[in-house]
ZADO-1210 file (C-alpha; in nm, 4 decimals, padded with zeros to 6 digits):
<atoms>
<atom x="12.2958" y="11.6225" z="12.0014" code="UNK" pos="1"/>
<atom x="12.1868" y="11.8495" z="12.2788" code="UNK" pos="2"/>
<atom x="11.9373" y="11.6840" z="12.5534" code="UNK" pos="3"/>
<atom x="11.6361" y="11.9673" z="12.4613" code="UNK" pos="4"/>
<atom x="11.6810" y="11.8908" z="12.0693" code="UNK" pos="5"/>
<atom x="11.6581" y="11.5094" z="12.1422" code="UNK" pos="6"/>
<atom x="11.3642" y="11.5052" z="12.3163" code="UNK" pos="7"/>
<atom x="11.2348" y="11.7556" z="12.0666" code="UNK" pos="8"/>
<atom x="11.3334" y="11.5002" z="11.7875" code="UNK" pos="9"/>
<atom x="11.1958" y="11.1936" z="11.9973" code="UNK" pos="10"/>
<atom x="10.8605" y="11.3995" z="12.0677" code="UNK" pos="11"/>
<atom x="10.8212" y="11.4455" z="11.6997" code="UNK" pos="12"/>
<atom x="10.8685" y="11.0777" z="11.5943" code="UNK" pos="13"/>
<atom x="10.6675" y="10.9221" z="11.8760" code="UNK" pos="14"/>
<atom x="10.3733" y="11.2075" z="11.7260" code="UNK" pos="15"/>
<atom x="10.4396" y="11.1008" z="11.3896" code="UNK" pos="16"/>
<atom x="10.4060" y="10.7103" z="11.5093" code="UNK" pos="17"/>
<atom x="10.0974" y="10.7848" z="11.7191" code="UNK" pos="18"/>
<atom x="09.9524" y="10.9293" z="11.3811" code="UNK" pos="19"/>
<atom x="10.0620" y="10.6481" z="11.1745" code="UNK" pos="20"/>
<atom x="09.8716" y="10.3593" z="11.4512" code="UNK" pos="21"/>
<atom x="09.5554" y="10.5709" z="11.4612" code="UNK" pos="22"/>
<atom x="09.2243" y="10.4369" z="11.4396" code="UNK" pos="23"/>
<atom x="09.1147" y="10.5572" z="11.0704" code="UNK" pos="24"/>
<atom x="08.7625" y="10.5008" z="11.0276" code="UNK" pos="25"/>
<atom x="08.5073" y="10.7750" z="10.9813" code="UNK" pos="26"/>
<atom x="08.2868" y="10.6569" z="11.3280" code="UNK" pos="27"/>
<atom x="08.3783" y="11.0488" z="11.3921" code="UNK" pos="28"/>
<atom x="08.1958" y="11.1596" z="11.0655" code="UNK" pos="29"/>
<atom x="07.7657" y="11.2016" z="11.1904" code="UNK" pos="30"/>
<atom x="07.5441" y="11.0964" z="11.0116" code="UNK" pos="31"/>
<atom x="07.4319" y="11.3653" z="10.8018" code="UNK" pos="32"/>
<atom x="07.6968" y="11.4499" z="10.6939" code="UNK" pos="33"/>
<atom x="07.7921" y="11.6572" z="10.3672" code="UNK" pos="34"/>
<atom x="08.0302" y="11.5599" z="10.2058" code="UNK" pos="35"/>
<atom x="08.2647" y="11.8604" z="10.2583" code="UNK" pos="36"/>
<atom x="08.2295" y="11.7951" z="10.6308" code="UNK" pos="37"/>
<atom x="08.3342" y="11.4267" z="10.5622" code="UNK" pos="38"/>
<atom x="08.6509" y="11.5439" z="10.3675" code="UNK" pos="39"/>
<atom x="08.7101" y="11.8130" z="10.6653" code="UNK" pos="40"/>
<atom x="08.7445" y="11.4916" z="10.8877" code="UNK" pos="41"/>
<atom x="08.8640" y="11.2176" z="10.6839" code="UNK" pos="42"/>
<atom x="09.0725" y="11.4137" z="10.3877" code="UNK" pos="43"/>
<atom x="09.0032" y="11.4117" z="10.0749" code="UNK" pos="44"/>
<atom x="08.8849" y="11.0452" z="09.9433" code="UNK" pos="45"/>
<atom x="09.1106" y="10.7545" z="09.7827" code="UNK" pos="46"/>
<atom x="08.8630" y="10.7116" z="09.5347" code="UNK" pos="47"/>
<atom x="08.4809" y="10.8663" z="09.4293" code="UNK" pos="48"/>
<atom x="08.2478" y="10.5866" z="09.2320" code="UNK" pos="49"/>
<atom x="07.9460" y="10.6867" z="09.0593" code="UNK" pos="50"/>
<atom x="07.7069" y="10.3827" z="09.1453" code="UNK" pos="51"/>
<atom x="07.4751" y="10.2259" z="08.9653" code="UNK" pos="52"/>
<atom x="07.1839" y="10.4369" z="09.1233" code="UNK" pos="53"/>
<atom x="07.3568" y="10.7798" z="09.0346" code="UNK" pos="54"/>
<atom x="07.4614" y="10.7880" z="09.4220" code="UNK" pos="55"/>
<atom x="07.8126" y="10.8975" z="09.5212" code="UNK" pos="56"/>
<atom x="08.0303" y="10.6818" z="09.7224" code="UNK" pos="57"/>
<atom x="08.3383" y="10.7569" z="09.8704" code="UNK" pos="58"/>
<atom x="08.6360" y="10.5008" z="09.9285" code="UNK" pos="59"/>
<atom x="08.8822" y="10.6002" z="10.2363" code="UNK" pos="60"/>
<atom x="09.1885" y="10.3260" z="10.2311" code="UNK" pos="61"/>
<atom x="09.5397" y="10.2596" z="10.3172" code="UNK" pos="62"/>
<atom x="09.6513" y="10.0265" z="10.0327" code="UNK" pos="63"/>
<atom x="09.8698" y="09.8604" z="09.9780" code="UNK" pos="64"/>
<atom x="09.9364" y="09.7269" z="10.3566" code="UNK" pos="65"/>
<atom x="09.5940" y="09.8213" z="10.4884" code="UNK" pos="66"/>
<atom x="09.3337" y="09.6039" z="10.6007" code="UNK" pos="67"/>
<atom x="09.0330" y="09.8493" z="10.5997" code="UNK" pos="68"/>
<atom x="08.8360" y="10.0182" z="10.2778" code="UNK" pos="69"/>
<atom x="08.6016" y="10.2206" z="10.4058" code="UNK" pos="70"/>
<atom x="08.2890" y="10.3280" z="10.1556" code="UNK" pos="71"/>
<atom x="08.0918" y="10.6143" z="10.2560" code="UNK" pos="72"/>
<atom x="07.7435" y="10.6456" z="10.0838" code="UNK" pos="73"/>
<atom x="07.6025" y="10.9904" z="10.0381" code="UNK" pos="74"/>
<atom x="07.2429" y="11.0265" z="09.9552" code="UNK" pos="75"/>
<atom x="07.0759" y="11.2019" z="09.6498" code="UNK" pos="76"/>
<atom x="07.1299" y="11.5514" z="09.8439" code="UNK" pos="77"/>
<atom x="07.4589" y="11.5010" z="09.8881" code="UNK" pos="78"/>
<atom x="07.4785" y="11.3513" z="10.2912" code="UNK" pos="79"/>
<atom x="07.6296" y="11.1331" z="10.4415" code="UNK" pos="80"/>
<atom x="07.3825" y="10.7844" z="10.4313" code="UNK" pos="81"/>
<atom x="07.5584" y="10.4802" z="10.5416" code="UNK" pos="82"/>
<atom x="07.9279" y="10.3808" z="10.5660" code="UNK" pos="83"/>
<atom x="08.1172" y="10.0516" z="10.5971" code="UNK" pos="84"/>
<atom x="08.4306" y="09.8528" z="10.5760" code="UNK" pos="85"/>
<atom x="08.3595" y="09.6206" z="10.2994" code="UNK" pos="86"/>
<atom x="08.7069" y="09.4192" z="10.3483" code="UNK" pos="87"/>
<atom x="08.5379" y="09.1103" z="10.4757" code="UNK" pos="88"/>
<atom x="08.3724" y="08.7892" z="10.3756" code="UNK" pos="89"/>
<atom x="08.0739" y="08.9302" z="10.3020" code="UNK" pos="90"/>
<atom x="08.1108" y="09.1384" z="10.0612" code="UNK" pos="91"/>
<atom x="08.3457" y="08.9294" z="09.9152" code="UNK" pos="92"/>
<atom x="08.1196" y="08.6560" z="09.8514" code="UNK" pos="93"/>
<atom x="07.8490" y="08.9487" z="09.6644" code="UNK" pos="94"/>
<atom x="08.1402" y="08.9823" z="09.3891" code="UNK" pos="95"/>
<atom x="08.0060" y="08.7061" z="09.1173" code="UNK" pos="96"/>
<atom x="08.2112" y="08.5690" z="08.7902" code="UNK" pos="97"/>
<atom x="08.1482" y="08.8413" z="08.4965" code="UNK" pos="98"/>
<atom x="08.1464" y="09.1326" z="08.6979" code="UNK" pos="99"/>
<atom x="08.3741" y="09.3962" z="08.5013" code="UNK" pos="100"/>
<atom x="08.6523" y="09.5230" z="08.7411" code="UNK" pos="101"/>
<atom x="08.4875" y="09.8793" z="08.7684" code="UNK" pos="102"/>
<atom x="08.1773" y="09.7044" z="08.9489" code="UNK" pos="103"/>
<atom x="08.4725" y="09.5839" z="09.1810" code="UNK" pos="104"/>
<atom x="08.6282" y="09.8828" z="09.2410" code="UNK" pos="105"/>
<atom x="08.3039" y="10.0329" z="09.3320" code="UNK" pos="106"/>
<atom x="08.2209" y="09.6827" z="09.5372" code="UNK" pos="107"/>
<atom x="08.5399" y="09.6846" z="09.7621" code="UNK" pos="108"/>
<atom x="08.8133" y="09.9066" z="09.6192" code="UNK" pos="109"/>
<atom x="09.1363" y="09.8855" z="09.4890" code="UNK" pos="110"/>
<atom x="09.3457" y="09.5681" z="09.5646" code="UNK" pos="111"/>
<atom x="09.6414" y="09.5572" z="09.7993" code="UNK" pos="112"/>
<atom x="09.8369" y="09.4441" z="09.5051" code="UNK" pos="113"/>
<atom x="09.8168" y="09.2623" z="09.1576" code="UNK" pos="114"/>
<atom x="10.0069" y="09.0186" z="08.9208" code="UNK" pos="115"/>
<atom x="09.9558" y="08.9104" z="08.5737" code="UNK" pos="116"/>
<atom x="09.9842" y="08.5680" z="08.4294" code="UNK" pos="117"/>
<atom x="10.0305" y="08.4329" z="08.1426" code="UNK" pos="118"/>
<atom x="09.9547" y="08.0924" z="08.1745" code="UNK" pos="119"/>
<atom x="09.6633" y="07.8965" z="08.0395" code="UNK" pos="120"/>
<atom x="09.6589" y="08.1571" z="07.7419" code="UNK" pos="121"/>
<atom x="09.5985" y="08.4369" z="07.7149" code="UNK" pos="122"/>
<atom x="09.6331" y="08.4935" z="08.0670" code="UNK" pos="123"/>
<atom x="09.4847" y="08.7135" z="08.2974" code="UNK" pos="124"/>
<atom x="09.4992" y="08.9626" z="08.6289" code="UNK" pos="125"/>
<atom x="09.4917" y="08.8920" z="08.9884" code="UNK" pos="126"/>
<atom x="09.3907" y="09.0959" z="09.2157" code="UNK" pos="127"/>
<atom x="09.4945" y="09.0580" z="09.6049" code="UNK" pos="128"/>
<atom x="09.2912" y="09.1579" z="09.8959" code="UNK" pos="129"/>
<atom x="09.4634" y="09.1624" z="10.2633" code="UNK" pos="130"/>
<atom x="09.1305" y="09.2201" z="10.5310" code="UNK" pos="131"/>
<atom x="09.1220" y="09.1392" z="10.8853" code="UNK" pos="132"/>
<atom x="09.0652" y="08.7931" z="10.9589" code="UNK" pos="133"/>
<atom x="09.1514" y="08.5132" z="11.2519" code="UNK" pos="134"/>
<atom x="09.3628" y="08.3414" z="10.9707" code="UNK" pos="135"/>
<atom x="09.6106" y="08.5914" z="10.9647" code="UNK" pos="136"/>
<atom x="09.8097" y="08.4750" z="10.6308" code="UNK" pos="137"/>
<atom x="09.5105" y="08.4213" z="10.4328" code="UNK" pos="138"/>
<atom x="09.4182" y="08.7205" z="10.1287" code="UNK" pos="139"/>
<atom x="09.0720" y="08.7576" z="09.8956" code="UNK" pos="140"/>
<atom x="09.2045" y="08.7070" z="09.5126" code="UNK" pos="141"/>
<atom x="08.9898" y="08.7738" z="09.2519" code="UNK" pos="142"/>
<atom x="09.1199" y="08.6823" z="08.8925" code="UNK" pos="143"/>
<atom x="08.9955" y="08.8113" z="08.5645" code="UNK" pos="144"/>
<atom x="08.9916" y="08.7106" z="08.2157" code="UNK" pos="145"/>
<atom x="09.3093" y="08.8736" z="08.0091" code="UNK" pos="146"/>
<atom x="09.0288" y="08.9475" z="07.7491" code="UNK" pos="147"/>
<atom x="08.7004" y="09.0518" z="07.8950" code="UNK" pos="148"/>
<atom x="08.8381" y="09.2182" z="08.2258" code="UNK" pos="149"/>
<atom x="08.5620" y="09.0209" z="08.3969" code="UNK" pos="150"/>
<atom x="08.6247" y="08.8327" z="08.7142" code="UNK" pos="151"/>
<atom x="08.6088" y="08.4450" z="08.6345" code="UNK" pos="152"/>
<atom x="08.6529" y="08.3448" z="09.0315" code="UNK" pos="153"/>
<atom x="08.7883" y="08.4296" z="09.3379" code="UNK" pos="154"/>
<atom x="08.9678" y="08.2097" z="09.6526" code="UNK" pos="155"/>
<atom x="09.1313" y="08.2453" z="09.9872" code="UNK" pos="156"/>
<atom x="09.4848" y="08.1669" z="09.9156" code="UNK" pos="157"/>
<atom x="09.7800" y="08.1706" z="10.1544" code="UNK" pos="158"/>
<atom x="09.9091" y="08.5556" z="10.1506" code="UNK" pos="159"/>
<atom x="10.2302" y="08.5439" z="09.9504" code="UNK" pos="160"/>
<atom x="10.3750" y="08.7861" z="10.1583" code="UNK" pos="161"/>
<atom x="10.3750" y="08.6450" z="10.4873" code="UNK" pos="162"/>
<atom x="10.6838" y="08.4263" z="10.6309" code="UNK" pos="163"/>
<atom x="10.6480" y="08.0696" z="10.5969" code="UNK" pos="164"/>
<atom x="10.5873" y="08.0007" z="10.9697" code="UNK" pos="165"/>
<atom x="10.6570" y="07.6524" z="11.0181" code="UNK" pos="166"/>
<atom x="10.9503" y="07.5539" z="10.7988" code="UNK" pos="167"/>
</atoms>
């Protein structure tokens, strides 16, 4: 390979990589905001939840192997009204037993990754949360009832996919 198409090539992938590592967080988005300003900024959303108020929210994520799910409130009019990263503690402890997993999905988002079981019958789902935290192996699982679809408890297990560290 010529010297001019190599550093072509290597200006492309270190762009590309620079891209990838970006902040992504809508702290660029005012507040104000419409919402087709918000998707001129951030792209066009992972996910749109009607909530309980008739409000619009807007979920921005990177699953699975993100961290971050960003919810962006608009107002009645359509505006941008609050926004947050509600992969944390907090609003992990609001999520109760017999919440239905739409009220989750509108609560925090889609999971990083899931499993079924089947053991004690009938079984059920588990959904797996990785968020930023100083205990970097640790997840947010929910699990729900096989039957219902409603969330019966969740914990802050060891995160299956992280290398056993002191073996």
């Amino acid at each position: 390979m010529s010297r001019p198409r190599f550093l072509a090539a290597w200006s492309t992938a270190a762009l590309l990589a620079g891209c990838a590592f970006a902040p992504y967080s809508p702290s660029g988005v005012p507040p104000g905001a419409s919402r087709a300003e918000v998707e001129r900024i951030m792209g066009p959303p992972t996910g749109v939840y009607t909530m309980p108020d008739g409000q619009v929210r807007l979920e921005y994520n990177h699953m699975p192997f993100g961290k971050q799910t960003f919810m962006i409130d608009l107002d009645a009019g359509g505006h941008v009204a609050h926004w947050e990263n509600v992969l944390d503690e907090n609003h992990f402890d609001a999520i109760r037993p017999g919440q239905t997993m739409a009220e989750v999905l509108r609560q925090i988002g889609p999971p990083s990754f899931t499993w079924h079981y089947l053991l004690p019958r009938p079984g059920g789902n588990t959904w797996l949360y990785r968020f930023e935290t100083i205990q970097r192996c640790t997840v947010f699982e929910l699990s729900f009832d096989a039957v219902t679809g409603k969330v019966l408890d969740g914990a802050y297990p060891p995160d299956p996919g992280c290398p056993d560290e002191w073996i």
